[in-house]
DSSP file (Angstrom, degrees, kcal/mol; ACC not computed):
  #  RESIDUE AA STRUCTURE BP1 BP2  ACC     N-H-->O    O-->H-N    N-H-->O    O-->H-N    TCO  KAPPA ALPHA  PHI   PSI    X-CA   Y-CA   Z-CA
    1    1 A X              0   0    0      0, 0.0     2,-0.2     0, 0.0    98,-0.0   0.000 360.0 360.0 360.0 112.5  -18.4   -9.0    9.6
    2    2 A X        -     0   0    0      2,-0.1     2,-0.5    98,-0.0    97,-0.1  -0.194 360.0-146.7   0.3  89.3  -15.7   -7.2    7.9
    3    3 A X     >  -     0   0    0     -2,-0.2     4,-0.7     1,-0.1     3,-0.2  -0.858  11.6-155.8 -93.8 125.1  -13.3  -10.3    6.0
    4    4 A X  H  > S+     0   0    0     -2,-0.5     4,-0.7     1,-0.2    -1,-0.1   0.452  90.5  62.6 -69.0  -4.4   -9.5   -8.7    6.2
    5    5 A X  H  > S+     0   0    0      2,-0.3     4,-1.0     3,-0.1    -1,-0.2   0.266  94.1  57.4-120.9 -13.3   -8.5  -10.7    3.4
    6    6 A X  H  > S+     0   0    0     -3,-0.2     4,-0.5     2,-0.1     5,-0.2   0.925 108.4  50.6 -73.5 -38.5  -11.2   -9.0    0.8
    7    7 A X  H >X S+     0   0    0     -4,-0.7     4,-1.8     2,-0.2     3,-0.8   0.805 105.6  53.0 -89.0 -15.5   -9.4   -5.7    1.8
    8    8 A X  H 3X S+     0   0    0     -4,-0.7     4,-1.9     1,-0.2     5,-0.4   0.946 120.4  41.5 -59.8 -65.1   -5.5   -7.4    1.0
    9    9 A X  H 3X S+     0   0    0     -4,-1.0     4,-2.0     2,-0.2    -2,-0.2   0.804 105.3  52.2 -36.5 -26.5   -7.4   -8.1   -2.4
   10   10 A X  H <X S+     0   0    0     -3,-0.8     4,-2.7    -4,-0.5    -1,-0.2   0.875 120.7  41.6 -98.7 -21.5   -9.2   -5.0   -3.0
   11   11 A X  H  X S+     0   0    0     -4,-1.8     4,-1.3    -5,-0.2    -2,-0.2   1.000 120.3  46.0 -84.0 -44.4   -5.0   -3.3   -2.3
   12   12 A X  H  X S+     0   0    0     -4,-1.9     4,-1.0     2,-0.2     3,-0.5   0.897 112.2  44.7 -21.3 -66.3   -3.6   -5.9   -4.3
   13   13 A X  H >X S+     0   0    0     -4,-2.0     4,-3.2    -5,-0.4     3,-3.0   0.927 120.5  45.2 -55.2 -67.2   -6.0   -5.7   -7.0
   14   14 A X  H 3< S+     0   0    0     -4,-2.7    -1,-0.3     1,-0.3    -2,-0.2   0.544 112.4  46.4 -31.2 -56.6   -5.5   -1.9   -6.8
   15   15 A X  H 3< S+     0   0    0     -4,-1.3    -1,-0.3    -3,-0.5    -2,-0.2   0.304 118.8  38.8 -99.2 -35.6   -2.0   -1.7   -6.6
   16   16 A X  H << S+     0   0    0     -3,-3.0     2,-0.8    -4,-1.0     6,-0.3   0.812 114.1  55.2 -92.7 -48.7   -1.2   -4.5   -9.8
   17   17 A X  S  < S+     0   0    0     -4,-3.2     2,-0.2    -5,-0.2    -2,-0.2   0.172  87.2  99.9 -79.2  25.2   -4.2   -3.3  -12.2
   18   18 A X        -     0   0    0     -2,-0.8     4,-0.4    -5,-0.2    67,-0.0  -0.662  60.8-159.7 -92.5 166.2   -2.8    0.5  -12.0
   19   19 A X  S    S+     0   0    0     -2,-0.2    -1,-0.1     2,-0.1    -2,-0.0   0.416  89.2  61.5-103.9  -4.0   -0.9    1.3  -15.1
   20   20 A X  S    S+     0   0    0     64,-0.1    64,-0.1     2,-0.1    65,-0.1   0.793 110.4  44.5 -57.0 -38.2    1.0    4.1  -13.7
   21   21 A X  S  > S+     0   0    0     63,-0.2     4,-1.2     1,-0.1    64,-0.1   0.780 108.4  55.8 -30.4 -71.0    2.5    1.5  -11.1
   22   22 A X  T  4 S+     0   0    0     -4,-0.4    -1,-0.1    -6,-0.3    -2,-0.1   0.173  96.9  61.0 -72.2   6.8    3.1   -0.8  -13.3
   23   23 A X  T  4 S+     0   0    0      3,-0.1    -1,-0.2     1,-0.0    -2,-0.1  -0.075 117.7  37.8-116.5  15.4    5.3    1.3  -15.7
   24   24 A X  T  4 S+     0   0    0      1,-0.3     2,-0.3    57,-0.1    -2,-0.2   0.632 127.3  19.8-138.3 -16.7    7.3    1.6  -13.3
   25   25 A X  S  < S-     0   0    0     -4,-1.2     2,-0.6    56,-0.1    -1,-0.3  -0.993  80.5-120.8-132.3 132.2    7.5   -1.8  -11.0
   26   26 A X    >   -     0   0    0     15,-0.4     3,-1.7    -2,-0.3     2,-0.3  -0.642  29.1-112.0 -85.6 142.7    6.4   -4.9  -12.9
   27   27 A X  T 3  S+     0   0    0     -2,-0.6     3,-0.2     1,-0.3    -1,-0.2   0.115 108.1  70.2 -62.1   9.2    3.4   -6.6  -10.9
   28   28 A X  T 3  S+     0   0    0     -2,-0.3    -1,-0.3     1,-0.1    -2,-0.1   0.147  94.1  56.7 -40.5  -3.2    5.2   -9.7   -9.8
   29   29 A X  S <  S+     0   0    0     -3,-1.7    14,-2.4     9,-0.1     2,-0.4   0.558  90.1  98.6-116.9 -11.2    7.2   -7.7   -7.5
   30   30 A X  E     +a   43   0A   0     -3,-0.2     2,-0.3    12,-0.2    14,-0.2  -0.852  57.4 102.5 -79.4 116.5    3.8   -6.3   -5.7
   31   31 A X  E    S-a   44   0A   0     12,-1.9    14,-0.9    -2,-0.4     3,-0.2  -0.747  74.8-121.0 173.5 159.8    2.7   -7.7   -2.7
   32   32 A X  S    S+     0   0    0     -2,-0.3     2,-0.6     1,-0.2    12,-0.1   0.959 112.2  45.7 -67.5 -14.9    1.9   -8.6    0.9
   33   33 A X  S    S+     0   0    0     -3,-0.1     2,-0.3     2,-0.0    -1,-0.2  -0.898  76.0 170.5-123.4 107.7    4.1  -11.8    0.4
   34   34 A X        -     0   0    0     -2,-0.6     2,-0.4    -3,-0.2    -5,-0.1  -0.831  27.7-120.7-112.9 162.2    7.3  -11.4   -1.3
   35   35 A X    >   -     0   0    0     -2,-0.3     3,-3.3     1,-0.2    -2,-0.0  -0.788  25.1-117.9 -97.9 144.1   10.3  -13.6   -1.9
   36   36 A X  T 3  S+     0   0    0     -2,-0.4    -1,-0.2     1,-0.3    -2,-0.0   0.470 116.0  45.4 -14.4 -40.5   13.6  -12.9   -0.8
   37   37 A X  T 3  S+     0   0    0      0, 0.0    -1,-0.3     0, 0.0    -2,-0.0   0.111  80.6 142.8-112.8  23.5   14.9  -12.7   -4.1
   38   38 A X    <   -     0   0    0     -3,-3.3     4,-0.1     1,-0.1    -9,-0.1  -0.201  55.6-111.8 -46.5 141.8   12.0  -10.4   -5.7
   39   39 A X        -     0   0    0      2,-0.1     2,-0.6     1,-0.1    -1,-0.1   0.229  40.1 -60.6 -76.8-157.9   13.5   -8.4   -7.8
   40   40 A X  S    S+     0   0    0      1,-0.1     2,-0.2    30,-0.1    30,-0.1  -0.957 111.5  34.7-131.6 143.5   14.1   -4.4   -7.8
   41   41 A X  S    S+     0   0    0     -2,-0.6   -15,-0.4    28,-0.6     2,-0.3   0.770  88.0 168.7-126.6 146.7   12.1   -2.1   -7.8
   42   42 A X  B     -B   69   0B   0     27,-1.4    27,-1.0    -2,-0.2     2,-0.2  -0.826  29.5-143.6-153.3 158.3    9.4   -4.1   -5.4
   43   43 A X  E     +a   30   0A   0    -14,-2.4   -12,-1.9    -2,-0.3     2,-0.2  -0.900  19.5 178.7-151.9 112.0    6.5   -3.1   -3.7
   44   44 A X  E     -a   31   0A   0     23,-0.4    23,-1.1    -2,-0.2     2,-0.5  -0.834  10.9-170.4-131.6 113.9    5.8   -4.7   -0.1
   45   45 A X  B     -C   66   0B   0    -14,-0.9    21,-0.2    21,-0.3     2,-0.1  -0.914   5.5-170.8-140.5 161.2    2.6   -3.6    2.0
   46   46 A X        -     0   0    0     19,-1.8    19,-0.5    -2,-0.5     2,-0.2  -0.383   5.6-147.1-126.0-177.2    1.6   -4.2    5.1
   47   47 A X        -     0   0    0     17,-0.2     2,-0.5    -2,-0.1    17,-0.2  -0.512   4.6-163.6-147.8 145.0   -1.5   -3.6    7.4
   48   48 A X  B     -D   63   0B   0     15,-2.2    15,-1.7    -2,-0.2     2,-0.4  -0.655  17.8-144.8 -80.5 127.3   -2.6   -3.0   10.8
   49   49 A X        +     0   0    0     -2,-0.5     2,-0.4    13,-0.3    13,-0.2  -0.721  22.1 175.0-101.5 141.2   -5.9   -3.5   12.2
   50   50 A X        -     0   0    0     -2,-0.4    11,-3.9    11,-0.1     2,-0.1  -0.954  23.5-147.2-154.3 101.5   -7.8   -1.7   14.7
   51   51 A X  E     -H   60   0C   0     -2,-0.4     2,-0.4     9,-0.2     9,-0.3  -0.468  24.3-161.4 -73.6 146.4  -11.9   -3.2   15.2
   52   52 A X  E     -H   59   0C   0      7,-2.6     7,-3.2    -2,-0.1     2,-0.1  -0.958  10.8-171.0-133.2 157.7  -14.1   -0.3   16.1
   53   53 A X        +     0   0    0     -2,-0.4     2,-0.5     5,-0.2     5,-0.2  -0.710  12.7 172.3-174.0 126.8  -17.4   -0.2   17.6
   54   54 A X    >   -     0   0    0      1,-0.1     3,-1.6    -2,-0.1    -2,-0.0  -0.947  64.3 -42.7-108.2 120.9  -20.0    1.9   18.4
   55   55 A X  T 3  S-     0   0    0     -2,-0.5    -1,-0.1     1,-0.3     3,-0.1   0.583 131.2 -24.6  32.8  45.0  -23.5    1.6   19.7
   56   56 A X  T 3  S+     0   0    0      1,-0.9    -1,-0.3     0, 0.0     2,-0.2   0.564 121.0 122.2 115.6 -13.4  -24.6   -1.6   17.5
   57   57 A X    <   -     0   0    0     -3,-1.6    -1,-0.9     2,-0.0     2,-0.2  -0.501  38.2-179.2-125.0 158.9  -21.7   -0.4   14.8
   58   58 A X        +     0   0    0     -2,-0.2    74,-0.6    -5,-0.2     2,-0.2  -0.812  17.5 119.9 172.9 139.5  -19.0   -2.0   13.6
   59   59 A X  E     -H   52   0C   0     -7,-3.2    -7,-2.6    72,-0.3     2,-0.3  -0.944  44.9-111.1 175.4 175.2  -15.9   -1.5   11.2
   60   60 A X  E     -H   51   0C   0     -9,-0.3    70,-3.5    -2,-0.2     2,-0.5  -0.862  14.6-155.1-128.5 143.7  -12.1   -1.6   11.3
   61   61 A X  E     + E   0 129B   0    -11,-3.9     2,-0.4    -2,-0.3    68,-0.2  -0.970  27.5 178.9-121.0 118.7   -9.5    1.5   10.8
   62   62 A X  E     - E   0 128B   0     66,-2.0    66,-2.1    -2,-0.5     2,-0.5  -0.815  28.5-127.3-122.4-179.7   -6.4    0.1    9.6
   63   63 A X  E     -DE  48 127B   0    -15,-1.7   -15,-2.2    -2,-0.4     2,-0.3  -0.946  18.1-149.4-143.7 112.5   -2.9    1.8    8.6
   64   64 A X  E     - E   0 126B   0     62,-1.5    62,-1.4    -2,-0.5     2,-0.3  -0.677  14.8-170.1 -67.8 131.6   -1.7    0.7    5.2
   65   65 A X  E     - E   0 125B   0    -19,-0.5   -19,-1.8    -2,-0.3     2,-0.4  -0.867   4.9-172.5-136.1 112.5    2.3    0.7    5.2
   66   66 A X  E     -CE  45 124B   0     58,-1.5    58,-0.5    -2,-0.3     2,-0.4  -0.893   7.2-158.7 -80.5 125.3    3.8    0.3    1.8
   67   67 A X  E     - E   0 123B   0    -23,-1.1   -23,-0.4    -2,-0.4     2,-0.3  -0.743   2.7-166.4-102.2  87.2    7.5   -0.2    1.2
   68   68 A X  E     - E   0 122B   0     54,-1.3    54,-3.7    -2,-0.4     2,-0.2  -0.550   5.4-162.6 -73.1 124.7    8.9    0.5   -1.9
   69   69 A X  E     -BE  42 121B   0    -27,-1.0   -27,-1.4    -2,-0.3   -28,-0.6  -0.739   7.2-175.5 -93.9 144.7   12.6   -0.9   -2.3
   70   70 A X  E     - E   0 120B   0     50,-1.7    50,-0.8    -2,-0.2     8,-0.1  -1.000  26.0-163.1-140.2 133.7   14.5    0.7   -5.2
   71   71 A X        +     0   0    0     -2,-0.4    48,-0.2    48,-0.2     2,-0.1   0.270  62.9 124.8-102.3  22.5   18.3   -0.9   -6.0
   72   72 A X  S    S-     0   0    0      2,-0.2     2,-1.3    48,-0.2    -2,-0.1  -0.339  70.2-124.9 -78.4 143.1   18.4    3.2   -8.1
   73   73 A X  S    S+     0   0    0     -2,-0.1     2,-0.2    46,-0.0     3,-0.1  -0.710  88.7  37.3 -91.0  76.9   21.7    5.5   -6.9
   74   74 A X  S    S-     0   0    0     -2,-1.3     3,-0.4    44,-0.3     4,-0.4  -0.690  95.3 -98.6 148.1 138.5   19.5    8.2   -6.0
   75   75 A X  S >> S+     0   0    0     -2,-0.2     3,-3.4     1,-0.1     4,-1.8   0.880  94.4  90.7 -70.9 -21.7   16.0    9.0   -4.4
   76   76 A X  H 3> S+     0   0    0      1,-0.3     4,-1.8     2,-0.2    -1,-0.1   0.594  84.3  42.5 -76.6   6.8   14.2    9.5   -7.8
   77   77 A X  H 3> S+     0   0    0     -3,-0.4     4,-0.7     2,-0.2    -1,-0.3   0.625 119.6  48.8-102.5  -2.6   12.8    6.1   -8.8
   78   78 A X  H <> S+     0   0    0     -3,-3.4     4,-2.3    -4,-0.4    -2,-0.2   0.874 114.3  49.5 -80.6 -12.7   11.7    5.7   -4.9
   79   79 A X  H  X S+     0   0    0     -4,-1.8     4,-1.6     2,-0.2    -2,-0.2   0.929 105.9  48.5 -78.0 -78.7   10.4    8.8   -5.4
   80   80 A X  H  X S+     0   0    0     -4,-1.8     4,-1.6     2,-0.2    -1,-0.2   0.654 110.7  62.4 -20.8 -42.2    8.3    8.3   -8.9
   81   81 A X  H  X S+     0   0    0     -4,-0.7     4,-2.5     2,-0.2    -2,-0.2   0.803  99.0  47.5 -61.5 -49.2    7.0    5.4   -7.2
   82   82 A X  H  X S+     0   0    0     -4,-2.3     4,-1.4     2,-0.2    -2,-0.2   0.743 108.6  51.1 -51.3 -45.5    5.5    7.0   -4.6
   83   83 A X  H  X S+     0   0    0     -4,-1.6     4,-1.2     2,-0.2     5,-0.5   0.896 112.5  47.0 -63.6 -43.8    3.8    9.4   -6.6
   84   84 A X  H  X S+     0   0    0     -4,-1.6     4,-3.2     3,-0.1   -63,-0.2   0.978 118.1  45.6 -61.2 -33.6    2.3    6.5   -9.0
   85   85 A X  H >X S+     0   0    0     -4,-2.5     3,-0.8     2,-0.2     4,-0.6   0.927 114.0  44.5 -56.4 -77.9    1.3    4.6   -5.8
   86   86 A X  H >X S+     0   0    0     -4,-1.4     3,-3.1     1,-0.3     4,-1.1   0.840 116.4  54.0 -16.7 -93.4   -0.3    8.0   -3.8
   87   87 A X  H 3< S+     0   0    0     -4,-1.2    -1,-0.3     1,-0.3    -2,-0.2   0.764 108.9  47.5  -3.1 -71.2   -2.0    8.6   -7.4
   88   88 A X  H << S+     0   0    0     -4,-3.2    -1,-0.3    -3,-0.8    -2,-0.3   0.517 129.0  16.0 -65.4  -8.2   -3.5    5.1   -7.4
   89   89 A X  H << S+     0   0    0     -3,-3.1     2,-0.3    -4,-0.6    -2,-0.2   0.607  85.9 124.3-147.1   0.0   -5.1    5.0   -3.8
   90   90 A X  S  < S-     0   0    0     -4,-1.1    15,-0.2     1,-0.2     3,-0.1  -0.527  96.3 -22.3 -59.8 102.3   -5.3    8.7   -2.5
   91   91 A X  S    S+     0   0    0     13,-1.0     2,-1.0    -2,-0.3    -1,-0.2   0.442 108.9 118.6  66.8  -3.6   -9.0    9.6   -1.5
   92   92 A X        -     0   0    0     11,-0.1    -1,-0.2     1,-0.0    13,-0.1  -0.756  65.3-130.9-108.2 105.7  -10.2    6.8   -3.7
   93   93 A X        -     0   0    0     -2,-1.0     2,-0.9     8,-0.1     8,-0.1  -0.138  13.4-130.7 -43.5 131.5  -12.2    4.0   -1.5
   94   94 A X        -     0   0    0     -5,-0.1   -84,-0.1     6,-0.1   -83,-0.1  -0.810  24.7-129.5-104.0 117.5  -11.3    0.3   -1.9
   95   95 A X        +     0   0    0     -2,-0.9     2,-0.2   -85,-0.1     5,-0.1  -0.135  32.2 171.7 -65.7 152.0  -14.5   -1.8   -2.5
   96   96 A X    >   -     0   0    0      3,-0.4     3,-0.8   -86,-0.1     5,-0.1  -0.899  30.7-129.6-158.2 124.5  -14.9   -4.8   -0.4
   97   97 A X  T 3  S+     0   0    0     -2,-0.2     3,-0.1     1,-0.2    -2,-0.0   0.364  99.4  48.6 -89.4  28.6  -18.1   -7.0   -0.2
   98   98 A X  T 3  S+     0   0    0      1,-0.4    34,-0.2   -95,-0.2    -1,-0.2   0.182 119.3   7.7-138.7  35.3  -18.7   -7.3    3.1
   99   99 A X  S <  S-     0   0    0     -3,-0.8    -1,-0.4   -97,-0.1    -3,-0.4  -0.648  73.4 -93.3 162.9 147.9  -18.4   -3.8    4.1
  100  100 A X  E     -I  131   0D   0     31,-0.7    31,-0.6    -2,-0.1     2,-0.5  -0.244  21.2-143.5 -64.3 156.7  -18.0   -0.3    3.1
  101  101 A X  E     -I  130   0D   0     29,-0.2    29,-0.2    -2,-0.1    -8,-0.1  -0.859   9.0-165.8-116.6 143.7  -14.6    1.7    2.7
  102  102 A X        -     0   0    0     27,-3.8    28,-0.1    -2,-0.5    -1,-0.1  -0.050  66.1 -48.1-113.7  29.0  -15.5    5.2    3.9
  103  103 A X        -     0   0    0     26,-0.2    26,-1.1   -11,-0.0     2,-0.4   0.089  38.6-119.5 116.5 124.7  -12.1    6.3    2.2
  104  104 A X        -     0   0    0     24,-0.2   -13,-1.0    -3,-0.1     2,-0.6  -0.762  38.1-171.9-115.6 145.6   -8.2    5.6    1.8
  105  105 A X        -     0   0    0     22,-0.4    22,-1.3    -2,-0.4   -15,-0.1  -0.939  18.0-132.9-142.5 117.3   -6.6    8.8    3.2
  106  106 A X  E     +F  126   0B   0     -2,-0.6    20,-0.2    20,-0.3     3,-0.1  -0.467  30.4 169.0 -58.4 146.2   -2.6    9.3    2.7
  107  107 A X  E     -     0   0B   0     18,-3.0     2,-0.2     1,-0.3    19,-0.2   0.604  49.5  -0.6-163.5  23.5   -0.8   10.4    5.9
  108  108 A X  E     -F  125   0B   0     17,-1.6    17,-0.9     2,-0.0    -1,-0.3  -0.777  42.8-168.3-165.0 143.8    3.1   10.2    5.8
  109  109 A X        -     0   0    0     15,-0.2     2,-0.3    -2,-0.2    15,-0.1  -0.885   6.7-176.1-119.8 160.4    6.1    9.2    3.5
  110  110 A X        -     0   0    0     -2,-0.3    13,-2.6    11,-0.0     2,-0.3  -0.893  14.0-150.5-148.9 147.9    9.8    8.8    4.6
  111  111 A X  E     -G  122   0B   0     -2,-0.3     2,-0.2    11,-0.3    11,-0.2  -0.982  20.0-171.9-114.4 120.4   12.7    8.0    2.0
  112  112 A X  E     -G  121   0B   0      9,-1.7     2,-1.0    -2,-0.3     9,-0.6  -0.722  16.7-130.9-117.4 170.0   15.5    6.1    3.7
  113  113 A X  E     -G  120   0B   0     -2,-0.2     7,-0.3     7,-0.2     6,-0.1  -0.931  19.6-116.0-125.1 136.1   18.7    5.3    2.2
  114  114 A X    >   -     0   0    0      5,-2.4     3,-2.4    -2,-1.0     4,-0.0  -0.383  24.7-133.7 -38.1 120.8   20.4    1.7    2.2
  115  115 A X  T 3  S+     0   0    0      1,-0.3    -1,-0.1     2,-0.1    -2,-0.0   0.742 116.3  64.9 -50.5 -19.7   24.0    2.1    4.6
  116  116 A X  T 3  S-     0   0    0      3,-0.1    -1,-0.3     1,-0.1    -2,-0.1   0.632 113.7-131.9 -89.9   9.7   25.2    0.2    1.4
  117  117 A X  S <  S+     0   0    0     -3,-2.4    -2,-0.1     2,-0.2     3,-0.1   0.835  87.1  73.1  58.9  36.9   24.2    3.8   -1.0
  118  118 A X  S    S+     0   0    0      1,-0.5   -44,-0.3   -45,-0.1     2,-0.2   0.482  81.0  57.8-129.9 -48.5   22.2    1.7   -3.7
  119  119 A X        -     0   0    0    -48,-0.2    -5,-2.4   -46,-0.1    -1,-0.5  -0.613  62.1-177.4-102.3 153.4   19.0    0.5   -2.4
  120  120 A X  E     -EG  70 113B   0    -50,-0.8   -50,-1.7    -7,-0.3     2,-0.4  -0.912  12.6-154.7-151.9 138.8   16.4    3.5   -1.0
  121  121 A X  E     -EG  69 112B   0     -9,-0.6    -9,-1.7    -2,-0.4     2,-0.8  -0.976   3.3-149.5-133.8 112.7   12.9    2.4    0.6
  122  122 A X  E     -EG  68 111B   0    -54,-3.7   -54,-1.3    -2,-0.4     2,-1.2  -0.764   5.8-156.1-123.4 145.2   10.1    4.6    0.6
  123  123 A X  E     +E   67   0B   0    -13,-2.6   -56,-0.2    -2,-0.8   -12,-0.1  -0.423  15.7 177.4 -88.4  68.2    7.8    4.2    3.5
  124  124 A X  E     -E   66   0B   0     -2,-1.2   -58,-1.5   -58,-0.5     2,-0.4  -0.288  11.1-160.8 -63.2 153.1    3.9    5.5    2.8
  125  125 A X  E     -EF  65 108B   0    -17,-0.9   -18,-3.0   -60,-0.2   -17,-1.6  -0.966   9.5-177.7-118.7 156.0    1.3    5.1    5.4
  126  126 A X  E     -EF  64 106B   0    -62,-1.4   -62,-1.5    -2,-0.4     2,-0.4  -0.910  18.4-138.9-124.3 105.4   -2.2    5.3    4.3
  127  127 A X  E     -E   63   0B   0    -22,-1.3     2,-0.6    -2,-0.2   -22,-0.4  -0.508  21.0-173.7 -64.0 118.0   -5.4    5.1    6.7
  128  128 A X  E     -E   62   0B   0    -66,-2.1   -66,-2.0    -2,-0.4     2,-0.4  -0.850   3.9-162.9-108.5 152.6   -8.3    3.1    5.5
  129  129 A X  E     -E   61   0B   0    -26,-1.1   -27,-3.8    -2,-0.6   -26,-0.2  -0.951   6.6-174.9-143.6 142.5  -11.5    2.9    7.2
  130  130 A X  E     -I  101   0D   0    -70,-3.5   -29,-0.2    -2,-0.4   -31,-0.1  -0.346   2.2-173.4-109.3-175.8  -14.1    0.5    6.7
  131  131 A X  E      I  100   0D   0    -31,-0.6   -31,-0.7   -72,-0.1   -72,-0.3  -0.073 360.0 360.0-164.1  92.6  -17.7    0.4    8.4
  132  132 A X              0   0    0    -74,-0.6   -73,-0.1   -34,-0.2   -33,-0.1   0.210 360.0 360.0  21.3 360.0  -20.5   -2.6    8.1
């Protein structure tokens, strides 16, 4: 059995230990649980889960959604972010012990802008898929 809570560790882990990441958002500000009054630029992620099974087979595909919040006048620090994030988790599997990662696969960003013109979110999804 697939434990979801290795694979929030193995994107934690991923996600604080990068040093592209982290020269740009300091790792208190990464996480699935943040506090209201985390500071900016923050990095918030999310995932959905979907069990699969096939003849005897078994494994989860789930959808990574990251949200980077940026309080910058401008897209280019959500923008930077994105790239260090994409960089850090792009084709590269995140190990789990109780099941294999067949792959972490980008497959959309959107950049939104705050109504108040300071803060800009960008929104990656990533597919991961796991397999027993």
């Amino acid at each position: 059995m697939i434990i979801s809570t290795q694979i929030l560790t193995a994107i934690q882990t991923r996600l604080t230990g990068d040093a592209g990441i982290t020269a740009l958002v300091n790792s208190a500000n990464i996480g699935n649980h943040l506090s209201q009054d985390s500071g900016f630029p923050n990095i918030f992620y999310q995932v959905d889960w979907e069990e699969l099974g096939v003849k005897g087979e078994s494994g989860i595909n789930a959808t990574l959604q990251i949200d980077i919040n940026t309080d910058y006048r401008g897209d280019k620090s959500a923008f930077d972010i994105a790239d260090a994030v994409k960089a850090a988790l792009q084709d590269t599997p995140l190990t789990i012990a109780s099941g294999d990662c067949f792959g972490t696969t980008f497959t959309a960003q959107d950049i939104q802008q705050d109504p108040d013109g300071i803060k800009h979110v960008a929104i990656m999804l990533f597919n991961l898929m796991y397999g027993e």
